[in-house]
Structures are given as structure tokens and as C-alpha cells.
DOROKOL-742605 format. One line per field, with one value per residue (C-alpha): y, x, z; residue number from 1; residue in one letter. Coordinates in steps of 0.5 Angstrom, whole numbers. Layout:
<sites>
north	Y, ... .
east	X, ... .
up	Z, ... .
resi	NUM, ... .
resn	A, ... .
</sites>
This chain:
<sites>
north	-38, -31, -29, -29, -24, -17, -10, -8, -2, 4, 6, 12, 19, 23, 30, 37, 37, 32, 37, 36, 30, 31, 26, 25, 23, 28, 25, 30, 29, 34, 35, 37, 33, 26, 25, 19, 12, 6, -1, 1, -4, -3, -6, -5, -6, -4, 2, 0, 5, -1, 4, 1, 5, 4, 3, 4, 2, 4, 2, 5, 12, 19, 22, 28, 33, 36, 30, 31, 28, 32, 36, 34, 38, 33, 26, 24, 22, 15, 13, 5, 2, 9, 8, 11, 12, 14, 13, 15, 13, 20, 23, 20, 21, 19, 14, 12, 8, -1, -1, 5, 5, 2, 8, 10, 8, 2, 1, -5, -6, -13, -15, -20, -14, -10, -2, 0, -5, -3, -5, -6, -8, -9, -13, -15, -20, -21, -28, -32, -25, -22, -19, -20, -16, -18, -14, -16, -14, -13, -14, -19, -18, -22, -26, -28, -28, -35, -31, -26, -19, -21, -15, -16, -22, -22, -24, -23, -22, -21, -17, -18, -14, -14, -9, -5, 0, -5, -5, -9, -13, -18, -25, -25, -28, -28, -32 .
east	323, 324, 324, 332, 332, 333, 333, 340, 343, 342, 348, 352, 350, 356, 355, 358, 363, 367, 368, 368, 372, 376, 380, 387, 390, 394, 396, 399, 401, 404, 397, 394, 391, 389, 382, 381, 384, 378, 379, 386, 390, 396, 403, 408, 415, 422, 425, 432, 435, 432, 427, 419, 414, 407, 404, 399, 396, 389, 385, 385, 383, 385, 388, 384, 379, 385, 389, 387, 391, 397, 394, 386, 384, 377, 379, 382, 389, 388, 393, 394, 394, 398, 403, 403, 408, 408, 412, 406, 400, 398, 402, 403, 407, 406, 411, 409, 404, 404, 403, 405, 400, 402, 404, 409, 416, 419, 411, 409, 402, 400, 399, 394, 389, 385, 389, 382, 381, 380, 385, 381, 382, 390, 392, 399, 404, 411, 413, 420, 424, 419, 413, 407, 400, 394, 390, 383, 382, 374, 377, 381, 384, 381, 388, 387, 379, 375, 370, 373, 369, 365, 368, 367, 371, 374, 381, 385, 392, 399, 406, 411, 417, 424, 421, 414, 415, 417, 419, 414, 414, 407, 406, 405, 397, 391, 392 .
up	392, 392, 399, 400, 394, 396, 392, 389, 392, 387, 383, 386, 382, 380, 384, 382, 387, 384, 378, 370, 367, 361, 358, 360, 354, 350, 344, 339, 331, 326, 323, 330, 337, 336, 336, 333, 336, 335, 337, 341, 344, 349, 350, 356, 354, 354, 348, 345, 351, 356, 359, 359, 355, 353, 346, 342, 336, 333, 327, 320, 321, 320, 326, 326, 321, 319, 317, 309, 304, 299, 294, 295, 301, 300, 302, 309, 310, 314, 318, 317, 324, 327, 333, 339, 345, 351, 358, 363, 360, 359, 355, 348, 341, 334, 332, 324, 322, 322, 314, 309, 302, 296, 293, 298, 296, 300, 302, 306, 305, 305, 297, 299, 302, 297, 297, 300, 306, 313, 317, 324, 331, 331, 337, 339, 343, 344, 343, 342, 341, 336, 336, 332, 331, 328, 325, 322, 314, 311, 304, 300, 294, 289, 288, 295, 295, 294, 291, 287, 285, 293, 296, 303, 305, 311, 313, 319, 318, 322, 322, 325, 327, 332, 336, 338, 333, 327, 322, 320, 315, 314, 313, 306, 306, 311, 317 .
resi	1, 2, 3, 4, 5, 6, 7, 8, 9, 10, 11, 12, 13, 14, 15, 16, 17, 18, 19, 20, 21, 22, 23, 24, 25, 26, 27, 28, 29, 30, 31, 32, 33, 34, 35, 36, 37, 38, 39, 40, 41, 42, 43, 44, 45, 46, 47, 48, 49, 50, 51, 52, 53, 54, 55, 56, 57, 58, 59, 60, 61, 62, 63, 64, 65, 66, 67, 68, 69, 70, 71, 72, 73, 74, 75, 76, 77, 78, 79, 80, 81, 82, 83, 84, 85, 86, 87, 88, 89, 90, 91, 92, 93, 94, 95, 96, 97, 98, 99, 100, 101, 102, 103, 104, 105, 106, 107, 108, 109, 110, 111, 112, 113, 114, 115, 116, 117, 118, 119, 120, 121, 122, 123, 124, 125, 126, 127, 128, 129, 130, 131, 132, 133, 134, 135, 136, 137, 138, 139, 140, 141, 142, 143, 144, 145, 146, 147, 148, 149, 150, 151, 152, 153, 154, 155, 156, 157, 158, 159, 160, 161, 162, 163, 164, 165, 166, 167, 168, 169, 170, 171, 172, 173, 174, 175 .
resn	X, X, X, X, X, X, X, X, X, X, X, X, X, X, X, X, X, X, X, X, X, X, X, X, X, X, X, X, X, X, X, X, X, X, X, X, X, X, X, X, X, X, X, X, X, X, X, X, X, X, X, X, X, X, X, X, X, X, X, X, X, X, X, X, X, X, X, X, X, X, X, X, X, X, X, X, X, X, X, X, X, X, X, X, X, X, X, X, X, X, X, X, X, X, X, X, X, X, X, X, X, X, X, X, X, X, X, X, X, X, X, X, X, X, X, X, X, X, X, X, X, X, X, X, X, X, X, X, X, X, X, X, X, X, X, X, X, X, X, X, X, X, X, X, X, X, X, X, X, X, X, X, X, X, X, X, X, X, X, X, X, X, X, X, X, X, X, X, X, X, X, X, X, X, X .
</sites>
């Protein structure tokens, strides 16, 4: 049965003639390079201007080892789904976060999702002239929970906005 079978190819090996590779990416922020964008998702649309750029968006994480918060240089600063812009796929902006903390003025932070939730894997879509980004939530508040005090029930979110970059306003429960 097996006689029509034959051995794979072996999988080319890189060389040294082909240099060192280094990532392209050249995301810079006021608290230095970008190091840190997990579960990214990208779109492709067109600014206010009309022209087409790329963008970005992270899960919740600080950007760098530098980004500290004010006043305690022990804690990390986590960005709530950071926002990247790009015109070539290489060279990227920092452009805000989704969400801002609950104790920022004007903050958007989802009421529903406790202050200390990761908001992980963002994916975005255009539909009907606005845009929407899911994200997943790994805590609830215990308002929203059916099990108050569980401390890991998981819910998935959305916001929604007139453009890539928002403003962003979330749907006022989890999905």
C-alpha cells in the first residue's frame, strides 16, 4: 500500500551567504522602541486625508522595560490595546491607546470588565461606515459575572468608532 509513497524533500537550510535577519519593524513611542505587540491585528484603510495606511493594534502590555507608571518606577505602565500607524508596513507610529484607564479624565474603560482584566487579542472590521474592535476580557466585574468574586470569567467585548483610531466608545457589556 505504501509502495507509491516517497520521501519528502528535505527542507532547505539557511546559509550564511544570506546575511543575519533583523526585524523590519521600526515602531517608536516616547518611552523609547516598541518591543512588545502580542496577538497584533492589522487593517488597511484610508486617514481623514484620503490616503491608505496600515494599522495596528496590540493586546494590553507595556510597550517597552521603560514604560513605568508616573510616580512608581516599580509597576509597568500597560497600554490598553495600543494603536499603531504605518504608511509602508515598516515604519510604524504610536497613535493612543482603544481604551484609557478608569482613572484618567474622559476615560473609556469598559465598566463591565474589572480595572485589572487583560484586554487580549483585538481584531478589527469595518462594516456599515464604522468600525468595530473585539477584544477578549479574562475578568469581568462582579456586577456583569454570573459567578461574582470567580475572578477569571472571560468575556469578549467590542468598541466601536467613526475611524481606525476611534474615538472609541465600548458597547456597554460583554458581547
Amino acid at each position: 500500500a505504501l509502495s507509491g509513497v516517497t520521501a519528502a524533500a528535505p527542507a532547505p537550510t539557511a546559509s550564511a551567504s544570506h546575511g543575519t535577519y533583523t526585524n523590519p519593524l521600526d515602531i517608536s513611542s516616547e518611552v523609547g522602541p516598541v518591543e512588545n505587540c502580542a496577538d497584533p491585528t492589522v487593517t488597511r484603510a484610508r486617514n481623514a486625508a484620503g490616503k491608505w495606511r496600515w494599522y495596528l493594534y496590540c493586546t494590553k502590555d507595556p510597550r517597552n522595560d521603560q514604560d513605568r507608571q508616573p510616580g512608581n518606577p516599580d509597576a509597568y505602565e500597560f497600554q490598553l490595546i495600543p494603536m499603531y500607524s504605518s504608511k509602508d508596513l515598516v515604519n510604524w507610529t504610536y497613535r493612543g491607546n482603544v481604551f484609557e484607564p478608569e482613572s484618567a479624565p474622559g476615560d473609556n474603560y469598559p465598566d463591565w470588565a474589572h480595572p485589572d482584566a487583560g484586554l487580549f487579542a483585538p481584531e478589527i472590521v469595518s462594516m456599515n461606515g464604522r468600525w468595530y474592535l473585539y477584544y477578549s476580557v479574562t475578568n469581568v466585574s462582579d456586577a456583569t459575572s454570573g459567578e461574582p468574586g470567580c475572578g477569571s470569567d472571560n468575556a469578549i467585548g467590542v468598541a466601536t468608532g467613526p475611524s481606525p483610531l476611534g474615538p472609541w466608545t465600548d458597547s456597554g457589556d460583554p458581547v
